[in-house]
C-alpha positions in Angstrom: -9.9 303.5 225.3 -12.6 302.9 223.0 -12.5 301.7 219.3 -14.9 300.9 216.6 -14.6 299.3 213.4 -17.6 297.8 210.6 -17.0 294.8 208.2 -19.1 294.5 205.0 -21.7 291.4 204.1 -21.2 289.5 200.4 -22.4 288.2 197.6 -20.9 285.9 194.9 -21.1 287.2 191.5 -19.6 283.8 190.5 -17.4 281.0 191.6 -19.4 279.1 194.1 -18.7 275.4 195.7 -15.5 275.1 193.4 -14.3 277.6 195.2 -13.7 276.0 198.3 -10.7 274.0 196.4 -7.3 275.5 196.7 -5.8 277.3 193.4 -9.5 278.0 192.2 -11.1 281.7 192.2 -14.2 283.3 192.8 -15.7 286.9 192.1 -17.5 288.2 195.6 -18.6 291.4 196.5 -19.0 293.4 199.5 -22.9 295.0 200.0 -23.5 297.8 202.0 -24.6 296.3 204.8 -22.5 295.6 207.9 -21.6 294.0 211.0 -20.1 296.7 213.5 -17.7 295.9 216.5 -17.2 298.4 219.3 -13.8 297.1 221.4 -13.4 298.9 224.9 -10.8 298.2 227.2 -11.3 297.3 230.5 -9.8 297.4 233.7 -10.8 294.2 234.9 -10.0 291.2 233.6 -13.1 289.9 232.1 -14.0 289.7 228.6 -17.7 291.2 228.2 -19.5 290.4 225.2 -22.7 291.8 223.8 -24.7 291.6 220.7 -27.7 292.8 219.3 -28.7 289.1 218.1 -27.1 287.0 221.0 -27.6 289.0 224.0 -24.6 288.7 226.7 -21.7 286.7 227.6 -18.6 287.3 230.2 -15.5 285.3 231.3 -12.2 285.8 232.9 -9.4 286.4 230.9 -7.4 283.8 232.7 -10.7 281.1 231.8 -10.8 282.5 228.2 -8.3 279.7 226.7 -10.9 276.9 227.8 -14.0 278.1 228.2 -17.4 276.3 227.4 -19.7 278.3 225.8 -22.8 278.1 224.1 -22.8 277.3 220.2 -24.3 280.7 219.3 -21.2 282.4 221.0 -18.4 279.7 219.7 -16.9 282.0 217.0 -16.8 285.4 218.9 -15.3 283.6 221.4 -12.9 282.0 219.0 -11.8 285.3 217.4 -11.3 286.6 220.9 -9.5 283.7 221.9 -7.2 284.2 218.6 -6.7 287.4 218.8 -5.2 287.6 222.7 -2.7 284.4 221.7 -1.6 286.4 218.6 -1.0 289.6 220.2 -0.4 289.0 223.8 3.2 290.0 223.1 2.2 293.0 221.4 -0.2 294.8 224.1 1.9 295.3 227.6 -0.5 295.0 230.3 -3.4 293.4 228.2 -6.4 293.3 230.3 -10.3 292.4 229.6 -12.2 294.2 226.9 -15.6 294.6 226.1 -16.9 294.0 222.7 -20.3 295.3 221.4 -21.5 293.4 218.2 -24.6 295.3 216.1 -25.7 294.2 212.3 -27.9 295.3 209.5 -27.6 292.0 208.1 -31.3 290.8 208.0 -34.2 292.0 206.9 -37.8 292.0 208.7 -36.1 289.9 211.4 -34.5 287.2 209.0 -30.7 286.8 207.7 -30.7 288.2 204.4 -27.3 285.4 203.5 -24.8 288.0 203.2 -22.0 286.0 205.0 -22.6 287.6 209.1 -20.2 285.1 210.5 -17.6 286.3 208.5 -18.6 290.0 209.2 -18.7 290.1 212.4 -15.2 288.0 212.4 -13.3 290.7 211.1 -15.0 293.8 212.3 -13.8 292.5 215.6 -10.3 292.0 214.4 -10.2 295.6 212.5 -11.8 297.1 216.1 -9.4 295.2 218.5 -6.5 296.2 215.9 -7.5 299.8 216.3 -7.9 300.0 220.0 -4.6 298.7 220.6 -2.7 300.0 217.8 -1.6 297.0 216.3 -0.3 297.5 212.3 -1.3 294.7 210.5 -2.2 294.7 206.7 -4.9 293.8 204.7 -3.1 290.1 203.8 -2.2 289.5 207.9 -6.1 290.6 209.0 -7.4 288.2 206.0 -5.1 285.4 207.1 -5.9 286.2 210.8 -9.8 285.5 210.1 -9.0 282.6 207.9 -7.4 281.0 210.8 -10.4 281.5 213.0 -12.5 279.7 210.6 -10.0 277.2 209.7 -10.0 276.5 213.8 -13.6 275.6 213.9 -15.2 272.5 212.5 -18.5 274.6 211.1 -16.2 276.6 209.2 -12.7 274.7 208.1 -14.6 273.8 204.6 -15.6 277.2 203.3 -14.0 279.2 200.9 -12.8 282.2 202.9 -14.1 284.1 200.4 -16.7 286.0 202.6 -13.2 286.7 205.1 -11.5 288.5 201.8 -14.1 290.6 200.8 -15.0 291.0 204.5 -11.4 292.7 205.1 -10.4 294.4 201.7 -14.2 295.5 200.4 -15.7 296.4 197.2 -15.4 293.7 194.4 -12.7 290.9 193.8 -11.3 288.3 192.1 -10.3 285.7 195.2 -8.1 282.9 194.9 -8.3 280.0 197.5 -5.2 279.1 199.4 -4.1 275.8 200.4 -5.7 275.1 203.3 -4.3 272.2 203.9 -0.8 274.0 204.3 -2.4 276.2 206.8 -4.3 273.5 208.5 -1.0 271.3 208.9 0.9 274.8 210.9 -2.0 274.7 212.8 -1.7 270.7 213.9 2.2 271.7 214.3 1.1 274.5 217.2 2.9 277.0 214.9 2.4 280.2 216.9 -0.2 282.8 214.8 2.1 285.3 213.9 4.9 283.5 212.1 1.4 281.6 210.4 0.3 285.3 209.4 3.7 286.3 208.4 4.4 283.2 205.9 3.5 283.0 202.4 0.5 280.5 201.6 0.3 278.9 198.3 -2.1 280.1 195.6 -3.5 283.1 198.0 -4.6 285.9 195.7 -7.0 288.3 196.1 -7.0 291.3 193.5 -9.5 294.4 193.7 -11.6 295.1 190.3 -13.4 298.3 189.6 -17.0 298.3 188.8 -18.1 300.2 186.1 -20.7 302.9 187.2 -23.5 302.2 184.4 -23.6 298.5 185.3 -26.6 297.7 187.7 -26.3 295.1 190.4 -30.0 293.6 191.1 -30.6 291.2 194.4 -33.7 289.3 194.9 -34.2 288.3 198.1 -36.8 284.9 198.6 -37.3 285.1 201.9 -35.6 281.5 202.2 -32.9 281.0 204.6 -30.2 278.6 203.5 -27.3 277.2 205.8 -24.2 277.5 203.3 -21.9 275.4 206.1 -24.3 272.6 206.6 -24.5 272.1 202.0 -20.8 272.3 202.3 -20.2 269.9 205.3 -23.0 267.3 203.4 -20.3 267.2 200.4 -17.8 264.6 201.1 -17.5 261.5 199.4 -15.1 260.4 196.7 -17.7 260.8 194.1 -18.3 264.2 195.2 -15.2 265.1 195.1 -15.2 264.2 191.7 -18.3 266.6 191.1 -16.4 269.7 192.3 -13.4 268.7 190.5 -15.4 268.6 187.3 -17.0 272.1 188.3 -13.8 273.8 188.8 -12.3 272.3 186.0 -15.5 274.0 183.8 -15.8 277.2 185.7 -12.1 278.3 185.5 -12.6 280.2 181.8 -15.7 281.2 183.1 -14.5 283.6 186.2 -11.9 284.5 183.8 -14.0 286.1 181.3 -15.9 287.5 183.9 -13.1 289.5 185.4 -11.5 290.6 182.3 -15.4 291.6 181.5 -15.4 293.9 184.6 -11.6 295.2 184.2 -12.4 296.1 180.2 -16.2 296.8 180.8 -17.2 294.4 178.2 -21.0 293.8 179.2 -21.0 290.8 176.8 -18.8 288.8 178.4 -20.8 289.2 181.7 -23.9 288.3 179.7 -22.9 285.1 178.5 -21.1 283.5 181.5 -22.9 284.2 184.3 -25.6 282.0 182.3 -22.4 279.4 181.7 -21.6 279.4 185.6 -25.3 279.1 186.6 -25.2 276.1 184.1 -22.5 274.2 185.8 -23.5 275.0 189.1 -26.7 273.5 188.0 -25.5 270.3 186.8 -22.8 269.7 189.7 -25.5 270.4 192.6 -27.6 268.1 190.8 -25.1 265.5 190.4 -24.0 265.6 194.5 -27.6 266.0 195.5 -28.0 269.0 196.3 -30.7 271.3 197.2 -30.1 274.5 195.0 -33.0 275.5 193.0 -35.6 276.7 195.3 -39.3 277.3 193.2 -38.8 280.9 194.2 -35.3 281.2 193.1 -36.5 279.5 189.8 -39.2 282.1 189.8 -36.6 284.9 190.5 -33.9 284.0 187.6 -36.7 283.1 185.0 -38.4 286.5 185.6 -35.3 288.0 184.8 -34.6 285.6 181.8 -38.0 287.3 180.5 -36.6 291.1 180.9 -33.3 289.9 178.9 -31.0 290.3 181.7 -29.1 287.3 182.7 -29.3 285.9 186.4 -27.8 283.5 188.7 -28.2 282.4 192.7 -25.6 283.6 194.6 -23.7 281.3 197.3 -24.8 277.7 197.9 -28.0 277.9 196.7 -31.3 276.4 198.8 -32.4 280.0 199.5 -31.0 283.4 199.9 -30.7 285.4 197.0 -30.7 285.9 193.3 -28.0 288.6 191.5 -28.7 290.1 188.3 -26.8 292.3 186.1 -27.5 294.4 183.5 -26.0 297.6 181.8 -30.0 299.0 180.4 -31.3 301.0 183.4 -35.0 300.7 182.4 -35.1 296.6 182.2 -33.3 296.8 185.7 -36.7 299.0 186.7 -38.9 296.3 184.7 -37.2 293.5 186.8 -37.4 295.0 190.2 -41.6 295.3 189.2 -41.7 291.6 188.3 -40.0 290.5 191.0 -42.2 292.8 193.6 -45.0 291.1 191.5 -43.4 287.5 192.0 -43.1 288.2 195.8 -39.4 288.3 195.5 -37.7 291.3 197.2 -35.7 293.6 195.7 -32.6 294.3 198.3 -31.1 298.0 197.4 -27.6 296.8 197.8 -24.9 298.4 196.4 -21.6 297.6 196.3 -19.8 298.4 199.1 -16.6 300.1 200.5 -15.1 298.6 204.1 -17.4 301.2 205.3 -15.2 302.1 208.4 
């Protein structure tokens, strides 16, 4: 038996940092670009894993509950290790499996920061799901990989937001849970599937349609930046106070942006994504952060000049810049200028789950 499934990368159209504080929402997108999980069953038990970035790693079945393994391989091995305690009641017989982990995800060699981790996450969940024909919804698979982060110390601070788009595709509107609710099942050794099965405050995630004569523009710097490490480095009381302050002045602004997609209002677009890119500014400047690279400055200025508004996307310190615009000829001009800048135009698209 053999199964294969793909999980989408993202972007954040808007939302970021306040977004990783329960009852607050985000607007991310999935790109068409993916991580893709092949599952096999084995009949051994040994858990075989290989990837295209990684290379290989095996262990028993019966060693897979401690195992030490290298950092690279921590959350593969985590989502394994998840996935066999949730479901060991579900599969009779459930032996080793081998799991074959390819992505598009970079460019020339280099992460593009389209949220991999979360990618390959659930394209190993959707895959292992498949092979064994386990029915689980959209919600259960999302709260599955949410888990898997929430389990590991690199990950418990993020947003989930790359898991949501990661499992339902195309473009929402994402409201954080309350991760502390989850996090305290978790201390209490609440087993996975009554976790999956209850209700967690505030979770929302609700599809929007795109319309078809909008253009989504990506810049790519070149720049590598480590969302999880800016995230972890925010911590202190003042900080907190930051965020607080952020999501207090970005909760009008997602708003207006999602009622701008659902009614196709380009105007309301226009004018917030320069309101959220604002705030952002301000708040990452308050906590010390990192966020305006000179080529990301470069990359939204250039597109300031063409008229179309612009924004970084995610935590800033690198990656990528999103700009939107419903005039098809300044979305030509701006992919010039940026060539001319020595920013990259990505041709992303908005993406289905892709499977």
């Amino acid at each position: 038996m053999i199964a294969t499934a793909q999980a989408p990368g993202k972007l954040y159209l808007a939302g970021e940092y306040a977004i990783t504080l329960p009852n607050q929402s985000a607007i991310v997108f999935a790109v068409d670009k993916y991580v893709t999980a092949t599952v096999e069953a084995l009949d051994i038990q040994e858990i075989q894993l290989n990837s295209d970035h990684l290379g290989k790693f095996t262990v028993s079945v019966e060693q897979l509950e401690q195992v030490s393994c290298p950092d690279d391989w921590e959350l593969v091995v985590r989502t394994i290790q998840v996935l066999y305690k949730c479901h060991m009641n579900d599969v009779k017989n459930l032996s080793g499996i081998k799991v074959t982990l390819t992505s598009d995800l970079t460019f020339e060699g280099k992460k593009l920061g389209l949220g991999s981790s979360a990618a390959v996450v659930m394209s190993i969940i959707k895959a292992f799901h498949k092979l064994f024909d386990i029915s689980m919804t959209k919600e259960q698979q999302f709260k599955l990989g949410a888990i898997i982060m929430l389990s590991l110390p690199h990950f418990d601070k993020g947003s989930m937001g790359d898991i949501a788009v990661a499992t339902y595709g195309g473009i929402i509107a994402y409201r954080k849970f309350d991760d502390n609710f989850v996090k305290q099942l978790l201390q209490q050794h609440t087993d996975y599937q009554t976790i999956v099965n209850t209700s967690w405050p505030y979770l929302e995630v609700k599809q929007l349609t795109w319309p078809s004569e909008w253009q989504l523009l990506v810049g790519w710097t070149g720049e590598a930046a480590d969302t999880q490490k800016l995230l972890n480095e925010v911590s202190s009381e003042e900080k907190a106070k930051a965020k607080e302050m952020l999501a207090l002045n970005t909760k009008d602004v997602i708003a207006e942006i999602s009622l701008g997609i659902s009614n196709k209002d380009y105007s309301l677009i226009d004018a917030n994504i320069f309101y959220n890119l604002t705030f952002l500014m301000d708040y990452t400047q308050r906590v010390g952060i990192n966020y305006l690279t000179e080529n990301l400055s470069n990359a939204i200025f250039t597109a300031t000049l063409v008229g179309i508004p612009a924004k970084v996307s995610g935590a800033g310190g690198g990656d990528n810049v999103i700009a939107v615009t419903d005039d098809a000829e300044k979305a030509d001009q701006l992919r010039q200028n940026w060539r001319d800048e020595g920013i990259i135009p990505l041709p992303l698209k908005i993406a289905s789950l892709g499977e």
